[in-house]
Structure formats: C-alpha cells, structure tokens
C-alpha positions, 0 to 999 in steps of 0.5 A, spaced: 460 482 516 455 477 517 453 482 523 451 488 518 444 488 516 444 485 507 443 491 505 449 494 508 453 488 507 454 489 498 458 497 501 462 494 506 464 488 501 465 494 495 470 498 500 474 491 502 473 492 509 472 484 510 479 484 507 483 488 512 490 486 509 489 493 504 489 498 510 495 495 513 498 496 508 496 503 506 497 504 514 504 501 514 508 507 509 504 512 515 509 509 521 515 509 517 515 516 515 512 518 523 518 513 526 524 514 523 523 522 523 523 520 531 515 523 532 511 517 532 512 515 541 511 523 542 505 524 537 502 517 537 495 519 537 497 520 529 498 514 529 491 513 530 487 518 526 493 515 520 489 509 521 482 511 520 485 515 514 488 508 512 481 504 512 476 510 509 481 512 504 483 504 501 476 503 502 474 510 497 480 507 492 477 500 491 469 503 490 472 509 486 476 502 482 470 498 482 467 504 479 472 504 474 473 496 473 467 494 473 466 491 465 473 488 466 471 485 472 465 482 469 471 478 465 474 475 471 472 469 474 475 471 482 471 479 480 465 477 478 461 476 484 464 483 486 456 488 488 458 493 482 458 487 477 453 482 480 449 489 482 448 487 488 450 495 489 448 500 484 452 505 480 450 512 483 449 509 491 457 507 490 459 513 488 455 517 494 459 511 498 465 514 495 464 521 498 463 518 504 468 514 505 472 521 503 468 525 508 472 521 513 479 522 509 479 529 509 476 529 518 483 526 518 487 531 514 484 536 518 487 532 523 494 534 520 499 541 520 498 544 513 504 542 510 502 534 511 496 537 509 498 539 503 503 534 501 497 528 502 492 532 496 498 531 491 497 524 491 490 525 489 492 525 482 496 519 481 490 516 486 485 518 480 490 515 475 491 508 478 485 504 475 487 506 467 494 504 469 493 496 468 490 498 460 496 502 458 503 499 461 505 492 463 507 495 470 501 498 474 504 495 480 509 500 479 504 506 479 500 501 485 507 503 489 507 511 487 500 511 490 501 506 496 508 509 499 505 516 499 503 515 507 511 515 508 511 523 506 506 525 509 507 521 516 515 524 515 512 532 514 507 530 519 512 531 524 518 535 521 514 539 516 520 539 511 523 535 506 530 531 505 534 525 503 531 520 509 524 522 507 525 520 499 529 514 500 524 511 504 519 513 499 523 510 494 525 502 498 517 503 500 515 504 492 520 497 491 517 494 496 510 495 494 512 493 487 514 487 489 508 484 494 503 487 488 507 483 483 506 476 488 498 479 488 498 479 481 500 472 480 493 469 482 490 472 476 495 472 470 491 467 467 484 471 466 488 478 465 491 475 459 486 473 457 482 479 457 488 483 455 490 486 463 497 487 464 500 486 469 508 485 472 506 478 473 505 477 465 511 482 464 516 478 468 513 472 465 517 465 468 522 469 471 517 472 477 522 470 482 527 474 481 523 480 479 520 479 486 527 479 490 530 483 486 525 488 487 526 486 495 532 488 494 532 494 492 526 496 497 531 494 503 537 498 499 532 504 499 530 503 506 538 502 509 539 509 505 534 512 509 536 510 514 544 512 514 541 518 512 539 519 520 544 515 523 550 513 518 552 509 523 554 500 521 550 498 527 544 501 525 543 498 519 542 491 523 535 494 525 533 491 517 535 485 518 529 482 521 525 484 514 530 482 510 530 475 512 521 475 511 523 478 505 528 472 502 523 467 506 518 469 502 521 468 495 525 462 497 518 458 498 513 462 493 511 458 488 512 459 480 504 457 478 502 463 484 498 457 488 501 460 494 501 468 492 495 469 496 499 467 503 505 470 501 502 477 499 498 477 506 504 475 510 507 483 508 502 485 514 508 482 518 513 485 513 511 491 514 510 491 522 517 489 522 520 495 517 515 499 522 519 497 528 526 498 524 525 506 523 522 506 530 528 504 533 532 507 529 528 515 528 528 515 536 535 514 537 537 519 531 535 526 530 532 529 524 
C-alpha cells in the first residue's frame, strides 16, 4: 500500500486489497468445490484464474457496498475513515472502479465451461441484495453465507459440469460455516450497530453468542461430513474433518463474550479454510465423482 502513489491509495483501500483475509475467504468455497470433485491437482490453473476472480470480485462487492452503505458508514466509528465517507474517492470514480474491477471478474469467467458459467451469474442477484440485508433482518450473516459459499457450485461444476447431493451439502456446511465466522466479525460493532439501528446476528444471539457460533460450527462440518459421505461413504473418510474440527472448537472455547478478541479469531478461518480445503483434497482425489 504504502508503495502506490496517494491517489490510488483511497481505490485500493476502498477495494480492501490491504486486508487479504476477505478474498481468502471468498477463494476457499472455490477449492472445496474443485477438490472434492477430485479436479483440483489435474486443473490447478483453475485454481489460479479462481484467485484472480476472488480479489477482483471481493473487491467489486466491498466498493459496490461502500456505495451502498456510505451514510451508514459516516455513523460508525471503525467505517468513517472508510475514502467514500471521508471523501477521499468520490462517488462516480468509485463506480467506474467498480466496472473495472468487474471487467477483471468476467476475464475470469470466460476462463470456465459454460455451465459453471452460468452457475456463477446466478450469484449476481443475491450479491446485489447483500448491502440492503443488514436493514431488513437480524441475520445478514446468513444471506452473507448465501453469497460466500457460492465458489463451492462453481469450483464443483467447474470440473464436473453436473449437479448433486455432495455439491449441495457442501454449499449448505460452507454457508453455516460462513455464518458463523461472520458472526464472531460482527461482535466488533455491536455496540455502534444498535446504536445506529444495523442488525446483526451478533445483536440477535445477544449473550448467547457463543453457543450460536458453535453451533453454527457445527452444522458447517455436519454438512461438510455429508458431502463428503456422499463420494466416499466410507468411516475413514470423515477422519479428514477432524483437523478443521478441532480449529473450529479452539475458536469458540477462547473467543470472548465482549468480542475484544473477534477480530484474530475471525481471521484465523484463513486457516480453517485451508484445512477443510486439504480434507476435500484428500478425499475428492481418492473418490470418484
């Protein structure tokens, strides 16, 4: 950051690209669907351009909800400083970054057969919709899952150009899994959310934060031990989850009810992702799809 010239500075902030742990965690659904449809070792190179399409496209949704949120974001403390609010980029600039930004996305779809193709343009609506969630329902995180987990169909039609049970289990343990990681984010904002009327599961689950977050946990590894039986019904093959099972628990047990610690713990799924991504790595290359 500190080596782009000033006036660049504000696009790149306004795109997150100092703050890598959103596209890693946009890119991880991508490699769970690749690597337990057993493509991800022979079509690595999709890997890549799904990289590339992770940090353009994470970036075009945090301008595109700047965009959105920027008399909210006046309102909060840790947003204020963000370049719409603090007009350090202006309105129309940051909506031509935006179709920039989606030039890049769509150099990255062209990259893919055509029923991923069109599996990956069905997630433009609920990406369009996510910004107004957080006005209208105490759970945005869940629709925040809807849109996050989506890389888990693509990756999966990517390299089988079908649909089945395993790929839907996996969306489903990917969208819980989201929901709960979103929730420990949102515990850093509760008080400014309230006070400026955001909901947020963090509001909703209220002093029961922990137990909403384990059990969301939960289900996620439910759903991704169901897809994965799905391939490969086989005892043995659960024992891949474990790994990420056991990040997952460590989170809960040391997160902390006033949230003073939320930020580490929710950038620590970076390595809960890499290790679901290693569990449907060994598993989609012994299994057949």
């Amino acid at each position: 950051m500190a080596l782009l010239p000033e006036k660049l500075r504000g696009f790149a902030v306004l795109a997150r690209f100092d703050r890598p742990i959103g596209w890693w965690l946009l890119f991880w659904p991508c490699v769970f669907g690749l690597a337990l449809s057993g493509g991800l070792v022979a079509q690595w190179d999709l890997a890549l351009w799904m990289l590339l399409g992770a940090i353009a496209m994470r970036g075009a949704g945090c301008v595109y909800n700047d965009i959105v949120d920027c008399d909210l974001d006046r309102q909060v403390a840790r947003t204020a400083s963000r370049p719409l609010p603090s007009g350090a980029v202006r309105v129309n600039a940051a909506w031509a970054w935006l179709i920039a930004l989606c030039l890049v996305g769509l150099a990255v779809l062209a990259q893919l057969r055509w029923e991923a193709q069109v599996m990956a343009l069905f997630s433009l609506a609920l990406v369009a919709a996510y910004p107004f969630m957080k006005r209208i329902t105490w759970w945005p995180q869940v629709w925040l899952g809807l849109v996050f987990s989506w890389g888990a169909l693509v990756g999966w039609v990517a390299i089988t150009g079908h649909i089945d049970a395993a790929m839907w289990w996996l969306y489903a343990g990917t969208i819980c899994w989201v929901i709960g990681y979103d929730t420990v984010y949102a515990m850093q904002d509760r008080e400014d959310d309230a006070l400026v009327g955001i909901k947020s599961s963090a509001l909703r689950l209220g002093g029961q934060i922990k137990a909403g977050v384990a059990l969301f946990y939960a289900l996620a590894i439910g759903g991704w031990g169901m897809a994965i039986w799905s391939i490969r019904p086989e005892k043995q093959a659960l024992v891949a989850l474990v790994p990420v099972a056991i990040h997952l628990i460590l989170q809960v047990t040391s997160l902390k009810k006033d949230g003073s610690n939320a930020l580490g713990h929710f950038r620590s799924n970076r390595v809960a992702g890499l290790l679901a991504a290693l569990a449907f790595l060994v598993v989609g290359a012994a299994g057949t799809v």
